[in-house]
Every structure is written in structure tokens, then in C-alpha cells.
N, C-alpha and C positions, 0 to 999 in steps of 0.2 A: 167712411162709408160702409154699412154693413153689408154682409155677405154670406149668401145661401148655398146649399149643395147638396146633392144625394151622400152620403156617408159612407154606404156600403156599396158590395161589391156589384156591377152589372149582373143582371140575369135574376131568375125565382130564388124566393128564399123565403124560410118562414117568417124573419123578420125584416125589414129594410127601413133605415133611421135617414128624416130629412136634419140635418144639421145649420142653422144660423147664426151671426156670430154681427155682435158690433154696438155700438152706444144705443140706447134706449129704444128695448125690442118690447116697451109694455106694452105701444099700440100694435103689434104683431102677433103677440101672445094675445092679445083679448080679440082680435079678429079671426085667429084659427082655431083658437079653443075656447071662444065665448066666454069666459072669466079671467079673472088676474089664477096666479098659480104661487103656489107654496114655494119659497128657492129650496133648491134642492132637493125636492122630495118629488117622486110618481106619481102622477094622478093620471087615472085611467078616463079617457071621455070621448066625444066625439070630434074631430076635427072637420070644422063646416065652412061652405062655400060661401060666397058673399050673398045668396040670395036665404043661407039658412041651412041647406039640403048637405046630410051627411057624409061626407069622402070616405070615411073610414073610420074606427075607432081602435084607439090603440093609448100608448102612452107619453105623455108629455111631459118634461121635465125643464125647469128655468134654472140657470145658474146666474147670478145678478154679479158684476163686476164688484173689483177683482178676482172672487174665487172661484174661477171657470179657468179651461184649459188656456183658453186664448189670451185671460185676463181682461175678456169685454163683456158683455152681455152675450150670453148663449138658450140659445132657446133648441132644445134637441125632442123630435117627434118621431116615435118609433110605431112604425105602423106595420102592415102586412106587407112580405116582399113581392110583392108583386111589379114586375118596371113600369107596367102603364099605371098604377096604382100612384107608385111614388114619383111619375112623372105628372103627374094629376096634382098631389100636394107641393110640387115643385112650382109648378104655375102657379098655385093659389099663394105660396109663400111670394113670391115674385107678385104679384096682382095688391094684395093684400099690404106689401112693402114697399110701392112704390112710392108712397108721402116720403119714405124714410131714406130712400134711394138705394134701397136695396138690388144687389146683384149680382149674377152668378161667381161663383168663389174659382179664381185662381188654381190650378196644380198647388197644393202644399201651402195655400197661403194660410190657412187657419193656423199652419203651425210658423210659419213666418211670422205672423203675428205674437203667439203666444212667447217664439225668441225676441220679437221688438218691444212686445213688453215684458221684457222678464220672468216671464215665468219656467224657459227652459235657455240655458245657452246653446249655442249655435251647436255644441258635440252631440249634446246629448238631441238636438235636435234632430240630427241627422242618424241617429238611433233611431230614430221614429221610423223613419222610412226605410233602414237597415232592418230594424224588426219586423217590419212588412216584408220585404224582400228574401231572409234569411233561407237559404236552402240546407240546411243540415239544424239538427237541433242544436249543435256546440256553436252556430254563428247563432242563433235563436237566445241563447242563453245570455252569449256574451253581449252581442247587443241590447239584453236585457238589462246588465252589468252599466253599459254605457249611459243606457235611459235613464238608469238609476243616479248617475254624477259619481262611477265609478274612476271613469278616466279625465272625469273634468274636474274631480277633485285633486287628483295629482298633476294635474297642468298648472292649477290654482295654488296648491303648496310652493311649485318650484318657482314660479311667479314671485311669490312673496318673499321668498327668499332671497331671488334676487334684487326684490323691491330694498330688501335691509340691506343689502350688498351696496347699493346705488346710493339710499343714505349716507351711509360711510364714506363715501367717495366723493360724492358731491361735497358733503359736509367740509372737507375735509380741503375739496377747490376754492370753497367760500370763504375758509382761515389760514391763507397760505403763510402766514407769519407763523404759525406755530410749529415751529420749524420739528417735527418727527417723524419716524421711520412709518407710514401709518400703514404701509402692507404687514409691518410687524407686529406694530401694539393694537392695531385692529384687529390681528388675528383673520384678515382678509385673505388671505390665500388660502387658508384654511378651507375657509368657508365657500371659495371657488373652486376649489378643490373637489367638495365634496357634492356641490351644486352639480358639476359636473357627472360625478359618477351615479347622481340621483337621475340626471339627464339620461345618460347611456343607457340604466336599467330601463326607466320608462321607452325609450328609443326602439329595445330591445321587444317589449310587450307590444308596441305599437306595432312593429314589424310583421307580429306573428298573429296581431288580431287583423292586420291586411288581408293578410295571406287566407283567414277566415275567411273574411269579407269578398274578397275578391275568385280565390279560388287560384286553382294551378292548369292553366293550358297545357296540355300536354298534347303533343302529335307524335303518332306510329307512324315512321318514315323507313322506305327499305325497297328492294328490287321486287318485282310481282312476284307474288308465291313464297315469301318468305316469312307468312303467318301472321300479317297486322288483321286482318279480319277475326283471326281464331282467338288472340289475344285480347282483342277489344270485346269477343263475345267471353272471352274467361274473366277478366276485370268485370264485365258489368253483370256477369250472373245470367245471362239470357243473351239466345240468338238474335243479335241486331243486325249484324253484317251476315249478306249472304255469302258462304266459302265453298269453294269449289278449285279444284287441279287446274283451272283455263286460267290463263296470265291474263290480266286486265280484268279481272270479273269486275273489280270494284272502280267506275267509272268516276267518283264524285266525295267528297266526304261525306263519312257517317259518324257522326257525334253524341257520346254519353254523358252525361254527368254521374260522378262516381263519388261512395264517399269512401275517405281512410282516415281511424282515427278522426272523426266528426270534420275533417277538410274536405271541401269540395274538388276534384280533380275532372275538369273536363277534358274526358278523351278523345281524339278525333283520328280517325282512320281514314286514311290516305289513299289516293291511286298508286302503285306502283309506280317508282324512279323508273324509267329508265332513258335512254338517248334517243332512240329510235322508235315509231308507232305508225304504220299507214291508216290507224284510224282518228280520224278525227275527232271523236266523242271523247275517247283516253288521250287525246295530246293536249285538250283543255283539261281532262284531270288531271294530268300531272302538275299543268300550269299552275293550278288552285293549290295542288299539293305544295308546292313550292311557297306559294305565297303564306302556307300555311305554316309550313318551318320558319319563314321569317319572322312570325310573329309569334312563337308557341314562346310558354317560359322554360318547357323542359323539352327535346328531341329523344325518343328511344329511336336509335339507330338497329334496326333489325336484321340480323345476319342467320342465314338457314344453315345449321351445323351440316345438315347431308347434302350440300355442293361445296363445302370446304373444299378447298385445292381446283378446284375447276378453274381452269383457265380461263373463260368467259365471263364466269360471274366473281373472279376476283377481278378482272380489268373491269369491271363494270359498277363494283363497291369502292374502286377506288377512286371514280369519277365522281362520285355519289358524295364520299366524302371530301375529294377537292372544292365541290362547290356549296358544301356546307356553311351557312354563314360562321364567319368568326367568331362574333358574339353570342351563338348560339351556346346551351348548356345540352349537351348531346352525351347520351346514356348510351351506352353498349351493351346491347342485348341479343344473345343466342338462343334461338329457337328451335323446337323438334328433339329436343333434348333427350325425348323416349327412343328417338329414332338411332342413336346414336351409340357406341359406346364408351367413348371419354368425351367429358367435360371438357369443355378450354378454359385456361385459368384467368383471362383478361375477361371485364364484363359480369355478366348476368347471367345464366344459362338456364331455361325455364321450359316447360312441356305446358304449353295451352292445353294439350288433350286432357295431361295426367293431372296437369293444377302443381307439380314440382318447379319451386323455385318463382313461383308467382307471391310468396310473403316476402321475400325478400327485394323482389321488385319495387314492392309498397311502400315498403321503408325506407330503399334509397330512393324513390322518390320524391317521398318528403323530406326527408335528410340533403337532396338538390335544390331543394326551394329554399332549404335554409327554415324548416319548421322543427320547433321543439315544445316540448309540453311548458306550461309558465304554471312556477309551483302555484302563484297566488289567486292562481282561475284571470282566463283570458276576458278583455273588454277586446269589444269590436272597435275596427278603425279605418280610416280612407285614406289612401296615398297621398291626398295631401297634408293631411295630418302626420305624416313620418317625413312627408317633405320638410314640413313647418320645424319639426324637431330635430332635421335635421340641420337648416338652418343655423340653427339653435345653439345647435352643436358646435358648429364653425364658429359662431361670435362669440361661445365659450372658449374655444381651443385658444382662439386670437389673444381672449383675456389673460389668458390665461400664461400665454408667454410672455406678454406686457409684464405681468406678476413678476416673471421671472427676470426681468431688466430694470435694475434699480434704477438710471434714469428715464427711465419711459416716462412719459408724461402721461400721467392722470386723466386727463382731458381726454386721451384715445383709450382709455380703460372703460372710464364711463360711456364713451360713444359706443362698446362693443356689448356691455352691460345694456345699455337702451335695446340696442339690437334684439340681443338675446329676447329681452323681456317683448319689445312688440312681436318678434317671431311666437313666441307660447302665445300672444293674446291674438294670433290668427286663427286655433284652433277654435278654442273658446266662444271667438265674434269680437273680441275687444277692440281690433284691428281689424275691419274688415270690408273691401271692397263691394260698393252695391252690386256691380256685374258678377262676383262672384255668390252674392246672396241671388240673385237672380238668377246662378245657373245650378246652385244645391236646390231651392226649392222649387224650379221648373222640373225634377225629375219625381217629383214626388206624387201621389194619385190626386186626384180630385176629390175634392171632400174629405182629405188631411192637411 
């Protein structure tokens, strides 16, 4: 069934494209541009209503199946951005399409499409709407990398590799009279071996095009007046939080997004810890603040160097930190650092005012997330994709001590081999559950 949609973005523009897509759009094309059309070339004309009378003129272009994005019939009219403009050609597309049953397009379906018929696999598919998405230019680039079958070419390498792996093994359950050492003269271990450390490396890149992709939550946690507001306005370059000497100024989170070295780091600034509040506006921000440590990837713990030794606000750090989650990854960082005359040697010790000791903050906090530069230029990735790999990884490791037990039976090497290989072909699509296609391209905009 074909399907139509506004392409661009909501709101005025100088241009705005109606995009259609689906088996045999010549009666569509000859109703809103009154002749048949060149495939693939502009033609500038008018686009008219059913009774004749002009909508607009602009440009029309046909792409005739398969060589169109979706791999169907495309017919794309770029018109003036105007929304009531191209809510106007959107009807008439619609009116005009009805013989053909044409209808409004899906979140992401044109590109669901163009992965159902081959023309992109599921990774790089999901590039698409990474590349829409990208907030720094280094997730921009690398998801460019991706769209390109940067990282769906190395999923497909190691695929194959285990695909030769699987030959051998099978082969090998199919002639069991021939009675040889075959992890030996196959040279199979070898070659799992290495599968594996081809595995690791890509593991490794996946990791860190995540962390791209996704970004690093980071929450300023600490007692009032211990400088999370100073420090969130020194990270982001500009007064976002208001700072003032009154405990509780900051009732509620205040959240940036920051970049280091082209990573995203969303910083969120906290109410002040502490036990006790007669007001109720800050006894819900602390609550919040809380909720927000549970879920941050990194905690800076912030300790004000000029009440060191106070008896009040050290029993009150140390509460702070008994109820720290476990699994939290919690940074220690000392502030007011100008205020002060010796540094302490645990931690981080930094001056929001003066900007001392704020590079080094930056570092170990990517250096906490577990980010490194990848010599070969990063591809962007999604948690499930490092999931899939890792996976992966396991029904390698498995194989791989099978290898190492001369009577292990064959039969469980090849079942861990299968494994391996359907894990990689989840990234891909080759494996891949409808309700999971149904909740990648449900996130994607309208009219991609």
C-alpha cells in the first residue's frame, strides 16, 4: 500500500518536500503534475488540484523502483515551506491517491521499508535517525560512518568468518568415519581464536560509538552550598544556575548538555543533600535529587574544602555517602579550591571561580565512562548493538573452551558457533524480531 508524508521539518521554511513512496505512483504523478516526469531528473511545474487550479509550483522529481531510497516508487514534491501550503499538497496527495490506497506514512516507515527491501540493513538504518538525532558533530560524523556500512561491514566480515568456521565443523559431523584430529588439521582453533579477538576489537568500538550515541549522565551531588550550581555554570560556559550563600537556593534540577572531546555529557544539578528541611518545596528536591543519583552514569560527589573538619558537615558527608547507591560510579571532587591553602591529595580539587583544575575533571570523566579515542575513526552504535556483541562474545568464549577439550563433542561447538553467528545477524536484521522492528522504527520522525 503506498504512502505519503510531509518530509520536512514542522513550521516555515524556505523549502518544504511532500514525500510518496509505494508500487505504481504514474497515476499520482500525472494527477498532481499533469504529465508523466523524467525518473530522476527536476522538473520545475505546477502542482494542481483536481479541478486544474494551481497549489504551488515548485519541483517534482520520480524515482521509478528499485532505484529510489525505499526501493518502491517515489515520487518527492518540493514545494514552498509553508505548513498550511504543504498541508494543502498533502490532501491533494491523499484525494488524488485514493484509487491507489494511498496513506498517511508511519513514524520511520519509508525507511523500514527501504531495510525490507534491501536497500539499507537494519544498522545502518538506524543511522538514519542517529544522524537526525546527533548532538555534537563527532556523533554527526560517526553516524555518518555508520550510514555509510562502516560498522555493518565489519559485522558482515565476522559473520563470514564464522560462516567458514561452521563449514568445517559441520563438515566434518557429516564424515565422522574419518577418523582426524579436525580442531588440528583444520587449523580451527586458530581461526577461533582470532575470530574472537576480531570480536573484542569491534566490541570495543561499539562501546565507545554508545557512549557517542547516547551520552554520559552525569549528576552534581553534595550538601547545600558546596558549589554544584558554580560548577555547572563553569562546565557549561554560561550562568544557568542561579548561586547565591542561601542553603536550598536550588529547589529542583538544572540540566546542560555539554560537549568534551565531541561527547555529549548531560549535567544535572541537584538540590542540596541533606537530612533535615522544614520546607517542603526543597524536601521534593532533594527527593528528585536522589532519584537522580540512582540513575546518573557518573556521580561527582562534592566536598567544600573551607568546612573541612567541621564537625556538622563531616557527620553530614558521611550520611551522604552511606546512602550512595552501590553501583553508583562516584567521583570525588573538592571545591573552592582558590578559597583554600592546601589541596587534599584524594579526588579532584577545582575552583569554579578561577576555572583551576576543571581540565582535569573532563578527562577523568571520560576516562569514568570508560571513553577512549578509536585510532580508526568512530561509527556510531546502540546498546543493543554492544548487547548483540556481546552475546556474541559469550558463545565465542564457550567455543572456545570446547576447542580446548579434546573430547568435547563437536555437536556443542557447532550449537555455540550457530549462536555466535545469529547474535551478529541481530544487529544487521538477519535475526530479527517484528516487535523489535516495530520499536526501532516507531522512534524515528514522520516522513523518514
Amino acid at each position: 500500500m503506498p504512502i505519503v508524508a510531509i518530509a520536512t521539518a514542522p513550521g516555515r521554511g524556505a523549502v518544504g518536500i511532500v514525500r510518496a513512496s509505494g508500487a505504481g505512483l504514474q497515476p499520482l504523478v500525472q494527477a498532481l503534475c499533469g504529465r508523466s516526469l523524467v525518473p530522476r531528473q527536476a522538473t520545475l511545474l505546477a502542482f494542481v488540484e483536481a479541478d486544474g487550479s494551481v497549489i504551488d509550483r515548485g519541483l517534482a522529481l520520480y524515482f521509478p523502483a528499485p532505484h529510489s531510497y525505499t526501493g518502491e516508487d517515489v515520487l518527492e514534491l518540493q514545494a514552498h515551506g509553508g505548513p498550511v501550503l504543504l498541508q494543502l499538497l498533502l490532501a491533494r496527495c491523499l484525494q488524488a491517491g485514493a484509487a491507489l490506497g494511498l496513506r498517511l506514512a508511519e513514524p520511520g516507515e519509508f525507511t523500514e521499508r527501504a531495510f525490507l527491501n534491501g536497500k539499507l540493513d537494519l544498522a545502518q538504518a538506524e543511522a538514519v535517525a542517529d544522524l537526525i538525532d546527533a548532538s555534537t558533530e563527532a556523533a554527526a560524523r560517526s553516524a555518518g560512518r555508520s550510514l555509510s556500512g562502516a560498522f555493518s561491514q565489519q559485522v558482515h566480515g565476522l559473520r563470514e568468518r564464522i560462516v567458514r568456521l561452521r563449514t568445517l565443523v559441520e563438515a566434518t559431523l557429516d564424515f565422522p568415519e574419518e577418523d582426524i584430529d579436525f580442531l588440528q588439521q583444520a587449523g580451527a582453533r586458530a581461526q577461533l581464536q582470532a575470530i574472537a579477538e576480531a570480536l573484542d576489537t569491534l566490541l570495543d568500538g561499539a562501546r565507545q560509538g554508545a557512549l557517542l550515541r547516547e551520552g554520559i549522565r552525569v549528576v552534581l551531588a553534595g550538601q547545600p552550598n558546596v558549589g554544584k550550581s558554580s560548577l555547572l555554570n563553569a562546565l557549561a560556559g554560561a550562568e544557568l544556575a542561579i548561586v547565591t550563600p542561601i542553603p536550598g537556593t536550588t529547589r529542583d534540577r538544572v540540566s546542560q548538555t555539554i560537549q568534551i572531546e565531541g561527547v555529549a555529557l548531560h549535567v544535572i544539578d541537584t538540590a542540596g543533600l541533606r537530612s533535615q528541611t522544614d520546607d517542603e518545596v526543597e524536601r521534593i528536591g532533594i527527593a528528585r535529587s536522589w532519584d537522580s543519583i540512582a540513575d546518573a552514569d557518573s556521580v561527582l560527589f562534592l566536598h567544600d574544602l573551607t568546612r573541612r573538619g567541621q564537625d556538622d558537615y563531616e557527620a553530614a558527608e558521611a550520611q551522604i555517602a552511606a546512602r550512595l547507591p552501590a553501583s553508583a560510579k562516584v567521583m570525588h571532587v573538592h571545591t573552592k579550591l582558590d578559597l583554600v591553602a592546601q589541596a587534599p591529595v584524594d579526588g579532584i580539587a577545582l575552583s569554579a571561580h578561577s576555572g583551576a583544575g576543571l581540565q582535569a575533571l573532563r578527562s577523568a570523566l571520560l576516562q569514568c565512562a570508560g571513553w577512549h579515542a578509536v585510532p580508526d575513526g568512530l561509527f556510531l552504535a546502540r546498546v543493543r548493538h554492544v548487547q548483540a556483541l556481546q552475546r556474541t562474545r559469550e558463545h565465542l568464549q564457550r567455543a572456545l573452551a570446547l576447542g580446548d577439550e579434546r573430547a568435547a563433542p563437536l555437536e556443542l561447538l557447532a550449537e555455540e558457533l550457530r549462536l555466535a553467528h545469529d547474535a551478529l545477524g541481530e544487529i544487521t536484521g538477519q535475526f530479527t524480531a517484528d516487535d523489535l522492528l516495530g520499536e526501532i522504527f516507531s522512534r524515528f520522525c514522520i516522513g523518514k
